[in-house]
N, C-alpha and C positions, 0 to 999 in steps of 0.2 A: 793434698792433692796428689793424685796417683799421674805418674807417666805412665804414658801409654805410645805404643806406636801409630796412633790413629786412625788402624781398623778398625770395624765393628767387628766384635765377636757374636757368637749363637747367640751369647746370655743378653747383650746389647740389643741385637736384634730383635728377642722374643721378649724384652722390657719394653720397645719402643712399642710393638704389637699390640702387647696388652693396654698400653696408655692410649693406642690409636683406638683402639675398642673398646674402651673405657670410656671416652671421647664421643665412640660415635654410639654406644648405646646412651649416652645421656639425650644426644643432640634427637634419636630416634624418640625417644621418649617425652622429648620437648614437642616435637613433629605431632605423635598420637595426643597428645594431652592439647595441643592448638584445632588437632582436624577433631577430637571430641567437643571443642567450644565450637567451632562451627558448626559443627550438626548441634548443636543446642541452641543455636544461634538462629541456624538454616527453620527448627522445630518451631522456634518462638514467632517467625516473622514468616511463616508460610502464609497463615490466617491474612498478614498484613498486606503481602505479595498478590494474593487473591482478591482481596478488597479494590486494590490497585488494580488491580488487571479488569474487574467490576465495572471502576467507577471508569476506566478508559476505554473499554465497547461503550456503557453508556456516551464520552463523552462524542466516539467517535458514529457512533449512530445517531447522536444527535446532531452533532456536524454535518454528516452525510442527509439529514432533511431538509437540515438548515439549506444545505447548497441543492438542492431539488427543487424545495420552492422559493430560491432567488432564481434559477435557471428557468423553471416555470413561468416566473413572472416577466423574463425577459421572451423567454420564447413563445407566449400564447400571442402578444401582442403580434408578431412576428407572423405567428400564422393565422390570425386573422386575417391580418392585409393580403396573405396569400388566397386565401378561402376569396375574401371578397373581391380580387384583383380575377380570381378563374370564375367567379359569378357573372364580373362584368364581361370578361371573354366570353363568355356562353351566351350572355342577352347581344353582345356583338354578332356571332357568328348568327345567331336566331334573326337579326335585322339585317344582316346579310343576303342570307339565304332569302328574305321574304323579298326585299330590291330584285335579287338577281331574278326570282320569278316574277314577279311586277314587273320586269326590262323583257323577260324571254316572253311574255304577256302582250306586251305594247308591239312588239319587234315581231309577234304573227301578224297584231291587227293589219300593223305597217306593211308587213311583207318582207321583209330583214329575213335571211337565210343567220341561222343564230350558230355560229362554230363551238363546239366545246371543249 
């Protein structure tokens, strides 16, 4: 074992560098060789990503029917009652009208001054 005064010299320094570089072209090299398996990976499972992506518009347009004609089926009944509730208003106001002329009718024979 060598004493030393426990400086680093140049030659210390430029041995650490080279191990640190050493070190990190491996670690680079590990990097490239893992993002090359994923693009192989990314290549293999495109086809599969697509299929998925496929079969979930299908599922979600058939969902989105699905909830159309339940909404359908709650809302037609819905506005039927309205349709036939503004039928029966209109046969009202139509036997309305016909009275209130039948009354404005009776009220000359009578003589009744009619206010409107």
């Amino acid at each position: 074992m060598k004493n030393t005064n426990s400086y680093a010299t140049k030659l210390d320094l430029k041995k650490l560098k080279q191990y640190v570089d050493k070190r990190f072209n491996g670690v680079d090299k590990r990097f490239n060789a893992v993002d090359k398996r994923f693009d192989l990976i990314d290549r293999k499972f495109s086809w599969f990503r697509s299929e998925i992506n496929d079969d979930l518009d299908l599922k979600f347009k058939d969902m989105m029917r699905l909830f159309e004609h339940k909404w359908q089926q709650k809302i037609d009944p819905i506005l039927r009652e309205i349709v036939h509730h503004r039928e029966k208003e209109i046969i009202h106001w139509h036997q309305y009208d016909r009275i209130q002329k039948m009354f404005q009718k009776i009220a000359q024979k009578v003589g009744v001054e009619i206010d409107d």
